[in-house]
N, C-alpha and C positions, 0 to 999 in steps of 0.2 A: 504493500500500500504506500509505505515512504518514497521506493521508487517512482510509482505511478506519480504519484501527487508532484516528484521533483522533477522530473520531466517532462512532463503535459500541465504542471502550472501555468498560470499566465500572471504576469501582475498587472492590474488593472487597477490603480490608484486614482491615477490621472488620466483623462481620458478629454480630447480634441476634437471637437468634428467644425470641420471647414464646410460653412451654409450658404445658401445661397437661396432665392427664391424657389419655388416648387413643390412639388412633394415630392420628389427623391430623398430633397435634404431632411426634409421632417419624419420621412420613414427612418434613416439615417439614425437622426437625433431620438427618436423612440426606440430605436432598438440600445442605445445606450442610454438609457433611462431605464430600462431593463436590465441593463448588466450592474448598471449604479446600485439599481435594491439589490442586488443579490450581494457585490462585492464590495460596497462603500465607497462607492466611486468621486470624486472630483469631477463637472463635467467641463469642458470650457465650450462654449460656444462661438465660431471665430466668425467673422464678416471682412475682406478687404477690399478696400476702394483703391482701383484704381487711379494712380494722381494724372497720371497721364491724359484719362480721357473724362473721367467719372466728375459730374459738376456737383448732383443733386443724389444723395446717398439714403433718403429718408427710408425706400422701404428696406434698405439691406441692413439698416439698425436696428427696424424693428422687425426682421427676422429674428435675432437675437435676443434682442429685448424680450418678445414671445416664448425664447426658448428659457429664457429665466423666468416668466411668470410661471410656466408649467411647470419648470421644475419646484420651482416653490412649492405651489400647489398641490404637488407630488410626495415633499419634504426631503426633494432632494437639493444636491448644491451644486446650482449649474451658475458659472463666470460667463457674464457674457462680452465679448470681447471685437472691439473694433482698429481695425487698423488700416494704416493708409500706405502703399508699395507703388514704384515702379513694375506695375504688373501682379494680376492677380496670383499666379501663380506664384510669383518671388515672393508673392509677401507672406503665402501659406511654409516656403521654406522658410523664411527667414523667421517666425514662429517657431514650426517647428524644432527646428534645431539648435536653437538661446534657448528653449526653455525646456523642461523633464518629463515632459509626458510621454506615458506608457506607451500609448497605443494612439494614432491619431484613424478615425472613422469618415470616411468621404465616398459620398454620390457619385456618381459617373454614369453617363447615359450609352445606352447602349447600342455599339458602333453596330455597323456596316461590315459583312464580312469582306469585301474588297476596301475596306477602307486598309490604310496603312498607319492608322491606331488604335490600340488596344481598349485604352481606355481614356478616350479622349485627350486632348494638348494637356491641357491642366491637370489631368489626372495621372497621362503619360508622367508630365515633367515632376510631378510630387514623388509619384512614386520611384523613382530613378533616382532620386536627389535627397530625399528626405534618410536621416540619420536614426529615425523615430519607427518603432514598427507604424507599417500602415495597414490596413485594412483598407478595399477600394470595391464599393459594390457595383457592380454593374448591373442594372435595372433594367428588368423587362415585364416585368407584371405591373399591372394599376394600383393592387390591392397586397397591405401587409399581410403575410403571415406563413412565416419560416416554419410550419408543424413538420418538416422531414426534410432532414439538412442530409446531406449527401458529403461525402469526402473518399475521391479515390487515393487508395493507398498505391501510388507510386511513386517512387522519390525520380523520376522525371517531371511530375507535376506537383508535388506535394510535399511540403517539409513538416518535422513536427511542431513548428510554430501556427502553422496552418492549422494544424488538425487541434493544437491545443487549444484555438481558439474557438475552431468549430464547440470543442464542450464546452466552455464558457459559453456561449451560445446556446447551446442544449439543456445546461444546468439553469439560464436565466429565462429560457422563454418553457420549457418543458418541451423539447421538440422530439421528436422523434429524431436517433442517427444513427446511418444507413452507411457501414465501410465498404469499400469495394476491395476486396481484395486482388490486385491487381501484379502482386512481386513480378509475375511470371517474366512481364517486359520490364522487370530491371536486371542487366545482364553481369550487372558489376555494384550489387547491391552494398553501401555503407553502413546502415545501421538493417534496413530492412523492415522497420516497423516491427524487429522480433518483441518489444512490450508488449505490444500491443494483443498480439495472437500468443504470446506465453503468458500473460495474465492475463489474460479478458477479464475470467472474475473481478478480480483486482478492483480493475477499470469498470466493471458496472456496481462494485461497492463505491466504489469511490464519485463516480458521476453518475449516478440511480441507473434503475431500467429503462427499456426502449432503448438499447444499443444493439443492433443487428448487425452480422457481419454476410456479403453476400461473395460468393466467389464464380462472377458470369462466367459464360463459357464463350472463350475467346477464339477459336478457331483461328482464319489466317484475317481475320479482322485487325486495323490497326487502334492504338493505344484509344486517340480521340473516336473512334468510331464507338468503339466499345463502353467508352464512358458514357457516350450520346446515346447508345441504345441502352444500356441502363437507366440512362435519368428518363427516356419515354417512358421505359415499363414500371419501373419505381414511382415515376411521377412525384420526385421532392420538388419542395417549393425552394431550394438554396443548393447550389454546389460551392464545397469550399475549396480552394486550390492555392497552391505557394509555389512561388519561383525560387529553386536556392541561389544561396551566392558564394560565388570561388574567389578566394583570398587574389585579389590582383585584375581581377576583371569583370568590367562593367555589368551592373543587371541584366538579363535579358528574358524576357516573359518570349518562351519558346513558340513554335510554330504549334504545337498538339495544344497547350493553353488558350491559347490567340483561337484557335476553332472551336473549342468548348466552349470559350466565354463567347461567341459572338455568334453562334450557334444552337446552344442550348435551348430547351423550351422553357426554360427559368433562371431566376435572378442569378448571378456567380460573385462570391469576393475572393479575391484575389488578394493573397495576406501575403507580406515582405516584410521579416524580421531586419 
């Protein structure tokens, strides 16, 4: 159990979400209003104004503003927080990385499979540059509700930061989660997710039931096809997926990720320790 808990912890103190008008962002910001009651969370609520272009900022403070009346209301403690950048994007790094938060939580609208971004400029450029874990959901449903998260187990698409977050996720909304057992295409496996399948138990002491483990049948199917027809017949409402990163060289959110997320019949985040 010490094991389990030390390696699939998350810490979730402080928690960031970069808003913007919409409701991707308010989905967003409720889903970490949910991890807040479970973990005691800090929330900050960010807003940045473009100096370059931006004259009249009124509704993007009172996105924020909003985001600390509910949290009140909730009896949580969400910071709402305004600031003014050479570019929206720079100003969500330039946050992120002066100050210590856990985990930063961001919207992204969901691309174009010929598009040549993943997750949009701004979302690209955070997550590539930011020193902070990110979380980056890519939104394709109307309507909230994560009841069956999904996380294939391949350390081509999936780190354990990913998946650790997935159960904080599952421990705060009660969702159903759905592993895919997928080792087979890792050919040169490092850790292998051996935890995970040598304690299971463990791991559904420790983050309750409705943990399923499924092991599709792969045939000469490739990685992303295989995930894709899992999430039809499973039908979750979330896949969770993480890019790793090698000491020395740049992020890169692979080409099997990049078709998942922008393909899938449901929401994806994309988590980057």
């Amino acid at each position: 159990m010490l094991e389990v808990s030390r390696t699939y912890g998350l810490r979730l103190e402080k928690i960031i979400v970069p808003m913007a008008k919409g409701d991707r962002s308010k989905r967003v910001l409720g889903l970490s209003f949910l991890l807040a009651r479970k973990f005691n969370s800090e929330i900050t609520a960010l807003t940045v104004k473009d100096s370059r272009r931006e004259i009249t900022w009124s509704d993007k403070v009172a996105v924020v503003t909003r985001a600390y009346r509910d949290g009140k209301r909730d009896g949580l403690n969400v910071v709402p927080k305004v600031k003014s950048a050479r570019g929206i994007k720079e100003g969500i790094i330039e946050e992120l990385n002066s100050r210590n938060y856990d985990i930063a939580m961001m919207a992204v609208e969901r691309r174009a499979f010929l598009s040549s971004s993943v997750l949009g400029s701004i979302g690209d450029f955070v997550f590539k540059h930011s020193r902070t874990t990110v979380a980056a959901f890519s939104i394709r449903n109307a309507t909230f509700d994560y009841g069956r998260i999904m996380v294939p187990l391949s350390e081509q698409i999936t780190t354990r930061t990913a998946l650790s977050f997935a159960l904080a996720l599952k421990v705060s909304t009660g969702s159903e989660l759905v592993l895919l057992d997928l080792r087979k295409f890792d050919k040169k496996p490092v850790h292998g997710f051996k935890l995970v399948f040598e304690q299971f138990d463990e791991f559904v002491q420790r983050f309750g039931p409705g943990i399923g483990i499924i092991k599709p049948v792969i045939g000469g199917n490739a990685l992303s096809q295989t995930v894709l027809s899992a999430a039809h017949g499973s039908k979750p409402s979330l896949i969770v997926m993480g890019p790793s990163i090698q000491q020395g060289r740049p992020l890169r959110i692979n080409s099997i990720m990049n078709s998942i997320t922008k393909l899938s019949p449901c929401d994806v985040a994309l988590v980057k320790k």
